[in-house]
N, C-alpha and C positions, 0 to 999 in steps of 0.2 A: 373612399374606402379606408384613409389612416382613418377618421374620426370615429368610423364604425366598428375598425380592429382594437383604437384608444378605449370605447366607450365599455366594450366586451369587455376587457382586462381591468378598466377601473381607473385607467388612468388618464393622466391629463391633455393638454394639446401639446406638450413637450414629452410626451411617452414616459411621464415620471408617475409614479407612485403615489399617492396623497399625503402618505403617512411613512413614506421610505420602508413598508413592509412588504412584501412578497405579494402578488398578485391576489389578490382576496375573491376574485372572480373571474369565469369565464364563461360568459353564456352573453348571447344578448336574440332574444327574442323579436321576429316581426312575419308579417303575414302578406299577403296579395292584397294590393292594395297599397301598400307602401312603397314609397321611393328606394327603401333601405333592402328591400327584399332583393332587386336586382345587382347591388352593389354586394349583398354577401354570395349570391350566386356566382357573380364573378369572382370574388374572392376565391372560392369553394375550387371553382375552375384554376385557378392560379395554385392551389393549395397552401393559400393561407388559413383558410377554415374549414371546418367539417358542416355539414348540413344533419341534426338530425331530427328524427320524424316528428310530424308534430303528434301533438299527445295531450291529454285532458291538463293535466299540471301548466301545461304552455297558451290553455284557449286555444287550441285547436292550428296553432300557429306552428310552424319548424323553427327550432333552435338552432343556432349557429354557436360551435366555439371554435377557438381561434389553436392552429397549430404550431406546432416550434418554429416554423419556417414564418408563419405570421407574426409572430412577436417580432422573431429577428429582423422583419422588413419591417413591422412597425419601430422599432428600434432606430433604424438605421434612416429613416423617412420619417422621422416626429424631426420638428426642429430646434435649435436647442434653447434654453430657457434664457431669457434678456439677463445682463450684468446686473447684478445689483451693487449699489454706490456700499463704500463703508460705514457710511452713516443709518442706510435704510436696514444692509445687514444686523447693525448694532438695536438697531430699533427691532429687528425681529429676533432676534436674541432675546431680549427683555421681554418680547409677548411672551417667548417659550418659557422663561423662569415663572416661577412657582413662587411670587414674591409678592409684599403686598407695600413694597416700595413703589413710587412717582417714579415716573421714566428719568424725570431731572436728577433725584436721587440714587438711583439707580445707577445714572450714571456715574456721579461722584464717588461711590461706591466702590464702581469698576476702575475711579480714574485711581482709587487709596491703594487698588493691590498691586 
């Protein structure tokens, strides 16, 4: 049930965002036939999710999306994301710059300010 409330929202196996932006979604689509169908039923029951009809737009399938009490348990039941060392931090700092500096340089760079 977390992966399928994760999957809904967009987000990861740690309930994070991809992009640290605000939910970009809520819907996750599936049918009879699916494993996934009885897992948002339950859901539904619990009132993590809403079930709604299915419809031409969905292939005939019911939509599920996820309510404020779902997030929060998805929140609170994601696990939290491994440490990352200083050095791998540093190293993912420099994918995010916008530079067309070598990591070596880069860091020399950072060691001058």
């Amino acid at each position: 049930m977390l992966h399928l409330l994760q999957h809904a929202l967009g987000r990861d196996k740690y309930g994070k965002s991809p992009h640290e932006q605000p939910d970009y979604r809520n819907h996750l689509v599936t049918g009879e036939g699916s494993d996934d169908i009885t897992a948002c039923r339950e859901a539904v029951a619990k009132g993590l999710m809403r079930e709604h009809p299915a419809s031409e737009i969905s292939g005939g399938d019911p939509i599920f999306t996820v309510t404020d009490a779902g997030r929060a348990w998805m929140m609170e039941n994601s696990p939290p994301p491994p440490k990352v060392s200083r050095g791998k931090a540093r190293y993912l700092r420099w994918l995010g710059e916008e530079s067309s500096l070598s990591f070596g340089d880069w860091l020399k760079s950072e060691a001058a300010q």
